[in-house]
C-alpha positions as CSV (number, residue, x, y, z in Angstrom):
1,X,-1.6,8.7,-27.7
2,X,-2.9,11.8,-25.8
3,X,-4.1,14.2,-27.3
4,X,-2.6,17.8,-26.1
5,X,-5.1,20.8,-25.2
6,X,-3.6,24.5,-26.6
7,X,-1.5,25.2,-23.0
8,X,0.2,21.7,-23.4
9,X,-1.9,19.8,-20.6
10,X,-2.8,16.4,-21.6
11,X,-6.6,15.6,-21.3
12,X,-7.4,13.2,-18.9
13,X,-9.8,11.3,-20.9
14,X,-7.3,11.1,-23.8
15,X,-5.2,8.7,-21.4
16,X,-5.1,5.1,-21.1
17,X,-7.0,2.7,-18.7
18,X,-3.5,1.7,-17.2
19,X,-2.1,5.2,-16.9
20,X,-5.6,6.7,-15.5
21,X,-5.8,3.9,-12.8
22,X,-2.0,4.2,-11.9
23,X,-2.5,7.8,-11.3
24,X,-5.7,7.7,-9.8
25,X,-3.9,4.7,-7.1
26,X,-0.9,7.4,-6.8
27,X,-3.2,10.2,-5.8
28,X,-5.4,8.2,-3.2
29,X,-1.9,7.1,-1.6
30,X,-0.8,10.3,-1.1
31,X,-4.1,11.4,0.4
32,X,-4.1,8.5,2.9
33,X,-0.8,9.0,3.8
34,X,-0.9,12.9,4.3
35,X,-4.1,11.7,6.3
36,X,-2.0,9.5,7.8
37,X,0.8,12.4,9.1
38,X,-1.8,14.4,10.1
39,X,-3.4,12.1,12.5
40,X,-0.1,11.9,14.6
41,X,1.4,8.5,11.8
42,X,4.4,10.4,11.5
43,X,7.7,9.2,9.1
44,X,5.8,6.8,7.4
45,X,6.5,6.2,3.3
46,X,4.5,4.4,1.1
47,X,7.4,1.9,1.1
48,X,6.9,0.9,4.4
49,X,3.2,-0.4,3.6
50,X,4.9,-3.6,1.7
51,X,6.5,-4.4,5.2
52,X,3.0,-3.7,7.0
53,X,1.5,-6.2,4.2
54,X,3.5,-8.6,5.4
55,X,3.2,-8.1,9.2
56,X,-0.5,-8.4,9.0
57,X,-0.7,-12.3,9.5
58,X,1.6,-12.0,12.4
59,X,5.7,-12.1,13.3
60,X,8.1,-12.8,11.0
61,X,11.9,-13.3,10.4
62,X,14.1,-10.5,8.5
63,X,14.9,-13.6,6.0
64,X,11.3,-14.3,5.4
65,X,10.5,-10.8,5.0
66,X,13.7,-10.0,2.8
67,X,11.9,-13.2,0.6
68,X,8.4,-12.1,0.2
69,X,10.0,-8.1,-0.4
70,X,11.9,-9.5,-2.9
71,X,15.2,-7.9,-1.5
72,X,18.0,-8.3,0.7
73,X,18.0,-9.0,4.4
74,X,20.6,-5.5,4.6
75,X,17.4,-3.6,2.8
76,X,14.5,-5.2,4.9
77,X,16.4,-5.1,8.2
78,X,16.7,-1.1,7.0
79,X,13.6,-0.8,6.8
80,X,12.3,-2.5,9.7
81,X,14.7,-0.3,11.8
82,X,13.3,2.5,10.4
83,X,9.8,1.5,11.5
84,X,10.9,0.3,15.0
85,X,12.9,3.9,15.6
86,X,8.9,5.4,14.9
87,X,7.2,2.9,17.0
88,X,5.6,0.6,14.5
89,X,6.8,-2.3,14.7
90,X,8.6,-4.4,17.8
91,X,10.8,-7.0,18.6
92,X,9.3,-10.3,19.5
93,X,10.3,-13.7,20.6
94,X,11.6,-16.9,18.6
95,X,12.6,-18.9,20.3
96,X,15.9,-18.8,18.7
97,X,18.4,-16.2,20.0
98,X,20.1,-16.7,16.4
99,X,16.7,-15.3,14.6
100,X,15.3,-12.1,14.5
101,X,11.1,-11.8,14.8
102,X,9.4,-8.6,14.1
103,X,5.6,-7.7,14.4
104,X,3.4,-5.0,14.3
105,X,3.5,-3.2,17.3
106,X,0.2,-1.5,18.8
107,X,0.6,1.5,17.1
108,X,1.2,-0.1,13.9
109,X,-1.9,-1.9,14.2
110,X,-3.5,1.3,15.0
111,X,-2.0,2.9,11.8
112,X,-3.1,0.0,9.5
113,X,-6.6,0.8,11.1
114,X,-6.5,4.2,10.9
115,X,-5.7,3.3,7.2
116,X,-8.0,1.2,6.6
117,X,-11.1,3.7,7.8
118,X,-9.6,6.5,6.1
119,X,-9.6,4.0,2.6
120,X,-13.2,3.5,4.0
121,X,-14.0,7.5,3.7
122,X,-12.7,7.7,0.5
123,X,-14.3,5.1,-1.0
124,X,-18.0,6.6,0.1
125,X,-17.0,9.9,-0.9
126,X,-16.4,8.6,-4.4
127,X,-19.8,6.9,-3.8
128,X,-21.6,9.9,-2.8
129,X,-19.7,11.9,-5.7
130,X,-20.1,9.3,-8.7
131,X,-23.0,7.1,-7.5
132,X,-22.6,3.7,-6.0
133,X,-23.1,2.0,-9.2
134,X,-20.4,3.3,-10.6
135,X,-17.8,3.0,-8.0
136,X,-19.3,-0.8,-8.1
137,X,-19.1,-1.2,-12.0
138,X,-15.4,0.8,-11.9
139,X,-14.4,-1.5,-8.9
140,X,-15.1,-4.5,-11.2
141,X,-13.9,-3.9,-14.3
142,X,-10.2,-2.8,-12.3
143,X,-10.6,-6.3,-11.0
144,X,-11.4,-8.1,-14.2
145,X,-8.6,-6.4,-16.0
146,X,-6.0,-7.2,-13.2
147,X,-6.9,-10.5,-13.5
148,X,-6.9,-10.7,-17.2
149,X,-3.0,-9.1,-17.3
150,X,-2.2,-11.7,-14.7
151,X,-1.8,-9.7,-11.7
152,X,-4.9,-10.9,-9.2
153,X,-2.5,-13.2,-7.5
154,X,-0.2,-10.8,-6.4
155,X,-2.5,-9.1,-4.8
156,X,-4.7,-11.4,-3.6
157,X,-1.4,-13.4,-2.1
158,X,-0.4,-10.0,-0.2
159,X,2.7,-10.3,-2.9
160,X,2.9,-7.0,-4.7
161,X,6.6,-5.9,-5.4
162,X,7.6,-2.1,-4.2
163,X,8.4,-0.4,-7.3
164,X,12.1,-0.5,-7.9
């Protein structure tokens, strides 16, 4: 249990490994995404990263990504619309008039890179702030205790749930 300084704020080192690395993920989010905004990536949520995970390897269906979101096709066509409206993603062929194809659309493989470098800053910053080594030994350990509650394949399968 944390332990409570005299002004009621919770000590950071009195927290949890699961807590510490949820807020620490939280935080970084936000930072990208504010990053993000700034660089022109307007409207975009967090939310909408789980439908860029799954855009990555190329086009597919509002049924297939309904499936791997783990929600209806109502919700995932939502949120596709939503990221067509702001340019991200597009329309592409099937092949079959019945089935609807989606893909990232230039910008949104801009944004993913634009993501991706500004993950890249952030990661040397912590580098240059905490040493390498201990970025490197953090890194690990995060990875070995994923693994150990079960959730490396998940991740590694580009099958993470949103958060309901």
């Amino acid at each position: 249990m944390a332990r409570r300084v005299e002004d009621g704020a919770v000590r950071l080192e009195s927290l949890d490994l699961g807590h510490l690395a949820l807020f620490v993920g939280q935080r970084l989010n936000e930072q990208v995404l504010e990053a993000l905004h700034a660089a022109g990536f307007a409207g975009l949520r967090q939310s909408h990263g789980y439908v860029f995970q799954h855009l990555l390897e190329g086009p597919r269906s509002i049924s297939e990504l309904a499936g791997l979101l783990e929600v209806t096709q109502q919700a995932a066509s939502k949120s596709v619309a939503e990221l067509e409206a702001l340019g991200y993603v597009e329309k592409t062929e099937s092949g079959d008039a019945r089935v609807r194809h989606v893909a990232l659309s230039p910008r949104g493989r801009a944004c993913v890179e634009k993501s991706r470098a500004l993950r890249t800053a952030l990661h040397k910053r912590f580098e240059r702030q905490h040493g390498a080594q201990a970025v490197e030994s953090t890194r690990r350990l995060l990875a070995r205790v994923l693994t150990s509650l079960g959730g490396a394949e998940a991740v590694t399968r580009r099958r993470v749930r949103a958060p309901r």
